[in-house]
C-alpha positions in Angstrom: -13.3 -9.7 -9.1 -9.6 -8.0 -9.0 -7.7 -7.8 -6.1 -5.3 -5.0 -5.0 -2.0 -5.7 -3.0 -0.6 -2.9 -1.3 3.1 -3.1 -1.4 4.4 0.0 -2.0 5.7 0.9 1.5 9.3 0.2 3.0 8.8 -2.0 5.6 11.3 0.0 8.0 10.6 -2.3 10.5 11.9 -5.2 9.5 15.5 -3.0 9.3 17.8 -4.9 7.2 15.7 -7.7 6.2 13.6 -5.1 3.6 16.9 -2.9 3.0 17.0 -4.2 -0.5 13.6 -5.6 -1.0 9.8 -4.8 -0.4 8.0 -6.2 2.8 6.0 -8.9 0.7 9.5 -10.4 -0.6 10.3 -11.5 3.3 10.1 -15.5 4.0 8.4 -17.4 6.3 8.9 -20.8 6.5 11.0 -20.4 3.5 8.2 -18.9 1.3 7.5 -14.8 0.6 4.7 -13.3 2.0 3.6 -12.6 -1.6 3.3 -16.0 -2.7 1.3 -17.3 0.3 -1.1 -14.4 -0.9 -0.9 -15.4 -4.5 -1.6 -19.2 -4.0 -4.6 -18.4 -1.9 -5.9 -15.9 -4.1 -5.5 -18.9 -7.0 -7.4 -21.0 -4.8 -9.9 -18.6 -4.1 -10.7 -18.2 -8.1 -9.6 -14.6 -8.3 -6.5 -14.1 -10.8 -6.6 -10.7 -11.9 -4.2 -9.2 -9.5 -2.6 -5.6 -9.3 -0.2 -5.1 -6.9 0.6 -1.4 -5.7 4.4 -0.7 -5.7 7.2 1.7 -4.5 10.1 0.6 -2.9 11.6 -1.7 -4.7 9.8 -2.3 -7.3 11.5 -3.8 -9.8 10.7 -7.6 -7.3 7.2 -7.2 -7.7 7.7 -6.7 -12.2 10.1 -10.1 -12.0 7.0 -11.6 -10.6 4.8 -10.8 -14.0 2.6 -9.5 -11.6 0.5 -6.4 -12.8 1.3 -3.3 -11.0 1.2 0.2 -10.6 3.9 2.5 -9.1 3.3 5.2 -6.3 5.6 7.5 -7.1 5.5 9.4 -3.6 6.0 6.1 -1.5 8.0 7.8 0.8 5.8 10.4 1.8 2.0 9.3 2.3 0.6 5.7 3.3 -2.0 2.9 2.2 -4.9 5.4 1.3 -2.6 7.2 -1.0 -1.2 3.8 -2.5 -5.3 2.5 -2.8 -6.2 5.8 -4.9 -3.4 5.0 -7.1 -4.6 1.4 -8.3 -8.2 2.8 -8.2 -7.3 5.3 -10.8 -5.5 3.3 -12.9 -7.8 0.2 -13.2 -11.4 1.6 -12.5 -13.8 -1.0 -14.0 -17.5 -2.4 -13.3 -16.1 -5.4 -11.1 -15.7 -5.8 -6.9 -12.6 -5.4 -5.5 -10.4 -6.8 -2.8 -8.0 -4.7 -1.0 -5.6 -6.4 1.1 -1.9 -5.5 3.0 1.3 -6.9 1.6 2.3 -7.8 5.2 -0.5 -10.4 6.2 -1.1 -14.1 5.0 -4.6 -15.7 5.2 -6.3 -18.8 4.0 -9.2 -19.1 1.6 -11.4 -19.7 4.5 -10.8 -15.8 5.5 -11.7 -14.9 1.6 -14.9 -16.8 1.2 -16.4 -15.8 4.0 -15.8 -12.2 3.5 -16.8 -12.0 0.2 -19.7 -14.7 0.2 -21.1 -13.3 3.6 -21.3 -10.1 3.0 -21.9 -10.4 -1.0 -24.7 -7.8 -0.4 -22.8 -5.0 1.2 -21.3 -2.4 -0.7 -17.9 -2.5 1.7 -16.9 -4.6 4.0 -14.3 -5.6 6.2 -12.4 -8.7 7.9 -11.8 -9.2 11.1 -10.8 -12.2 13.7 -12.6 -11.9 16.9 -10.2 -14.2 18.9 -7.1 -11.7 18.0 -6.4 -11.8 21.5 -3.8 -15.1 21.8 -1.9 -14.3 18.8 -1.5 -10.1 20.2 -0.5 -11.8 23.9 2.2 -14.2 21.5 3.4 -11.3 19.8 3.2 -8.1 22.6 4.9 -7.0 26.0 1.8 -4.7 26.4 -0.9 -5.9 24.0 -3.2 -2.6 25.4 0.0 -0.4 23.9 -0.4 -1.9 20.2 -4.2 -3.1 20.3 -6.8 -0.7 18.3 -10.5 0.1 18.9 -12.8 -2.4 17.4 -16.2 -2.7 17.5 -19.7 -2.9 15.7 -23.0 -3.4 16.1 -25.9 -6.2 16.8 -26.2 -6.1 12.7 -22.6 -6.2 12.7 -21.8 -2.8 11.2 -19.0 -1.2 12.1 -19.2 1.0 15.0 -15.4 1.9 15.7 -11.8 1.3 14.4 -8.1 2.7 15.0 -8.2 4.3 18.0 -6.3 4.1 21.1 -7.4 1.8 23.7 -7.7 1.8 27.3 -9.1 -1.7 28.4 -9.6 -4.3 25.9 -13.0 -4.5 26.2 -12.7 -1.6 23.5 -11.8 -4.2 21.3 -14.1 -7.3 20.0 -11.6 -8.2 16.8 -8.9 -7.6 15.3 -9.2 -5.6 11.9 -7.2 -8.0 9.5 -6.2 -5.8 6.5 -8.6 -7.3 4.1 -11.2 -4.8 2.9 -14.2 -6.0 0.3 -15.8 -3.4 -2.3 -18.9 -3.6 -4.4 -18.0 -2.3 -7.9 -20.8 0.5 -7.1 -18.9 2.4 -4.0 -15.8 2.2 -6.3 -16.5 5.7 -7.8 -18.0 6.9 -4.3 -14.7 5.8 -2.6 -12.6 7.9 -5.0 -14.5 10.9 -4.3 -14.6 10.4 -0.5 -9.8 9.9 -1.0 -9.9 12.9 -3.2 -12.1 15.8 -1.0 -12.1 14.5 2.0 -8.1 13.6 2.1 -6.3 14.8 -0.4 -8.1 18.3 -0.7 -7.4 18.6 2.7 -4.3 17.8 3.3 -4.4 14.3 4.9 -1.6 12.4 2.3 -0.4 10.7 5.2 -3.9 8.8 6.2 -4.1 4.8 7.4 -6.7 2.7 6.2 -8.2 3.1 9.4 -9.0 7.0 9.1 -10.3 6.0 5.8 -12.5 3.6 7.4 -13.6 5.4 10.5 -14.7 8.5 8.1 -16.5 6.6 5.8 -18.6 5.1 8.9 -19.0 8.3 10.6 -20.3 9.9 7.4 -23.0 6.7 7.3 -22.5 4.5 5.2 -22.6 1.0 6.8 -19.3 -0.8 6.7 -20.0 -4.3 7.2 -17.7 -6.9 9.4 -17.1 -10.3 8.8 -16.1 -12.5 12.0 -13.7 -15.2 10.8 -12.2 -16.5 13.6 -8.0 -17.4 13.3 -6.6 -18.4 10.0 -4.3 -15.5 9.3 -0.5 -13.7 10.5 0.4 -10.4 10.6 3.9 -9.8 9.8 5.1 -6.1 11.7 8.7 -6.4 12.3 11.6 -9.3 12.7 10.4 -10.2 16.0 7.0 -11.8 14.7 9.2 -13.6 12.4 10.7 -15.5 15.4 7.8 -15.9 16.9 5.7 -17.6 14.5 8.6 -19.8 13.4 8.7 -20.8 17.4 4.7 -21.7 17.2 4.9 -23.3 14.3 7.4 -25.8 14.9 5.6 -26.2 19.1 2.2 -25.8 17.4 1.2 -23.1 20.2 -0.9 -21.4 17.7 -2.8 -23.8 15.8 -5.8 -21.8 15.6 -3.7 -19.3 13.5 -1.6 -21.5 11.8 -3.3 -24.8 10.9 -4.6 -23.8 7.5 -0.9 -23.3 6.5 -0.3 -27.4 6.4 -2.5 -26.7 3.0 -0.2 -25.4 1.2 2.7 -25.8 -0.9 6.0 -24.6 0.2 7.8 -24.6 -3.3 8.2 -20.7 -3.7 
């Protein structure tokens, strides 16, 4: 199985903290977001890695890493930065697709790709989101997406505004599994349905959303805690503050496992 890392965006809100480097080179806890991602990978048994670059660059090559460069980083988002790994490394394996700006433990990874081993893309998600949004937020309604699925646990709705939060039952993590067979599929659905038409700009979200609404069952995995997301300074703070209180421990326990070296 290879995983993909994107990283190829700026990061333009974390302001001067990713002025001169890519999001996955900030620290927490005195470690980059990158190498909580690359240990848990390691753990995890998957060490074919390509990581999807554009600004700066030139970090991710230091690493050794593998990469591949979007060119027009600037301009489009994730679904443009996806197609670009997809084109460059399509082979008969399963893929992993995960942000640059989370972090995640090895719990979140099995049980994604064990669980739902059978489907040909799935997703992860953490249905008890809502303490860490209320830790993080002023208005967690302003930030919160739609998130929802069915009694089979397909995915019903994602990435749209919300009104209550009983719109949302989970929080979409960032972490998207692919059967080597929808590989080919997924290109096709970028290139026409995107590209051809315009949409360079597009989230993973739309991606998602289209794909569902065009019927093909995206399944959702319900992993509860385990993971950060890492959206501008002020989750920085924040996370340092439950770390050291151990407010969060649902979110934050699994990080005791591991090394803080890099």
């Amino acid at each position: 199985m290879k995983c993909i890392i994107l990283a190829a965006g700026t990061g333009s809100r974390m302001l001067s903290m990713t002025k001169d480097k890519p999001k996955a080179a900030v620290k927490f806890l005195n470690k980059s977001l990158i190498s909580y991602q690359l240990e848990v990978l390691e753990q995890s048994g998957i060490n074919d890695i390509q990581v999807v670059t554009g600004h700066c660059a030139d970090y991710f090559t230091d690493m050794n890493l593998s990469t591949v460069y979007n060119p027009f980083y600037r301009y489009v988002n994730m679904v443009a930065s996806l197609y670009c790994s997809l084109c460059d490394s399509i082979k008969h394996e399963d893929i992993l697709i995960c942000y640059s700006d989370i972090i995640y433990s090895r719990e979140v990874i099995r049980n994604l790709v064990n669980n739902r081993k059978d489907s040909l893309l799935s997703i992860s998600s953490d249905p008890e989101w809502l303490p860490l949004w209320r830790l993080r937020m002023n208005n967690v309604i302003d930030d919160a997406e739609t998130f929802n699925y069915d009694d089979n646990l397909n995915l019903t709705d994602i990435g749209q505004k919300i009104n209550d939060l009983s719109e949302v039952r989970g929080q979409y993590r960032g972490i998207i599994f692919v059967k080597s067979e929808y590989i080919v599929s997924l290109l096709k659905i970028i290139e026409n349905e995107f590209f051809a038409k315009g949409k360079l700009n597009a989230y993973m979200t739309d991606l998602l959303q289209f794909i569902m609404q065009s019927g093909e069952k995206i399944k959702v995995d319900l992993t509860p805690g385990d993971w950060l997301e890492f959206d501008n300074q002020t989750d920085l703070a924040v996370y340092e503050r439950a770390q050291a209180t151990n407010m969060l421990n649902s979110h934050m326990g699994w990080l005791n496992s591991l090394t803080f070296s890099a």
